[in-house]
C-alpha positions in Angstrom: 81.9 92.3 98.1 83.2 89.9 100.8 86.9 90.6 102.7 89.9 90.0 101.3 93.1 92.2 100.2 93.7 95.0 98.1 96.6 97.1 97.1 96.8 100.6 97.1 99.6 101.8 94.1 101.1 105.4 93.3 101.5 104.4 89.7 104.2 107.9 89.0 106.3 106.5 91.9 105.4 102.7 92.0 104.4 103.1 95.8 102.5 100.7 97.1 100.4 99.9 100.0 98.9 96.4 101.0 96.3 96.1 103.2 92.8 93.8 104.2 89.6 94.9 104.8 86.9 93.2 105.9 84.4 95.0 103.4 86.3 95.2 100.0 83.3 97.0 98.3 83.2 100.9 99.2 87.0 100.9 101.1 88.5 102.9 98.3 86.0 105.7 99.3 87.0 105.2 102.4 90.6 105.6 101.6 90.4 108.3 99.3 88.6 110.1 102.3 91.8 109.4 104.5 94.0 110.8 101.8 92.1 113.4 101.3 92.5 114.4 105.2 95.6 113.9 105.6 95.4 110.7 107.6 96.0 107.7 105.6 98.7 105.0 107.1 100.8 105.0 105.0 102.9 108.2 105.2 105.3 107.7 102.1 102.2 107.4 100.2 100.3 110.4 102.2 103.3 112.1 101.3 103.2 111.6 97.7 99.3 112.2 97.8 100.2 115.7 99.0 102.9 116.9 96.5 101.2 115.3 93.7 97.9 117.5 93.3 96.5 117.5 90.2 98.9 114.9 88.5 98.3 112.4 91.5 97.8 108.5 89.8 96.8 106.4 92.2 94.8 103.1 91.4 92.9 100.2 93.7 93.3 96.7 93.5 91.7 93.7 94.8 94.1 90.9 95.2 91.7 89.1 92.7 92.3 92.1 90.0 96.3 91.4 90.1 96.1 87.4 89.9 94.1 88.4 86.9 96.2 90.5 85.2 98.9 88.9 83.0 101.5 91.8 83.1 101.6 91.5 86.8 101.8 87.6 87.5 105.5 86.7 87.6 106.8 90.3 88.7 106.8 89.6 92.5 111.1 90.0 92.5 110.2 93.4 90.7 108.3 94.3 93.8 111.0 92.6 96.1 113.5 94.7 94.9 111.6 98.3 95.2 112.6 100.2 97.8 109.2 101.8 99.7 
């Protein structure tokens, strides 16, 4: 998979974390592994990783994923008005 941007989404919470990588394919791994250490940049969502445990729900997203995905298009004031 070539570069591009993805999101990053604590579904309970409706966190969310943009970001770009310049390998799509195997940087959710790679993220899950920061989370799992502790260390992942975002620390709202770090935070939320932590106190979550077993009932964490956290999903990945290429930006490609959400253009497809009809209950998302349209909702960008949604995310405008979330405060993260």
């Amino acid at each position: 998979m070539k570069s591009g941007i993805f999101a990053v989404v604590n579904i309970g919470d409706i966190k969310l974390y943009i970001g770009e990588a310049h390998q799509l394919k195997g940087r959710w791994k790679a993220l899950m592994t920061l989370f799992i250490n502790g260390k992942f940049p975002h620390s709202q969502l770090q935070k939320a990783w932590n106190q979550k445990g077993n009932e964490r729900r956290f999903t990945f997203h290429t930006a490609n994923d959400v253009a497809q995905d009809k209950q998302i298009i349209g909702r960008e004031q949604f995310f405008l008005d979330i405060d993260y």
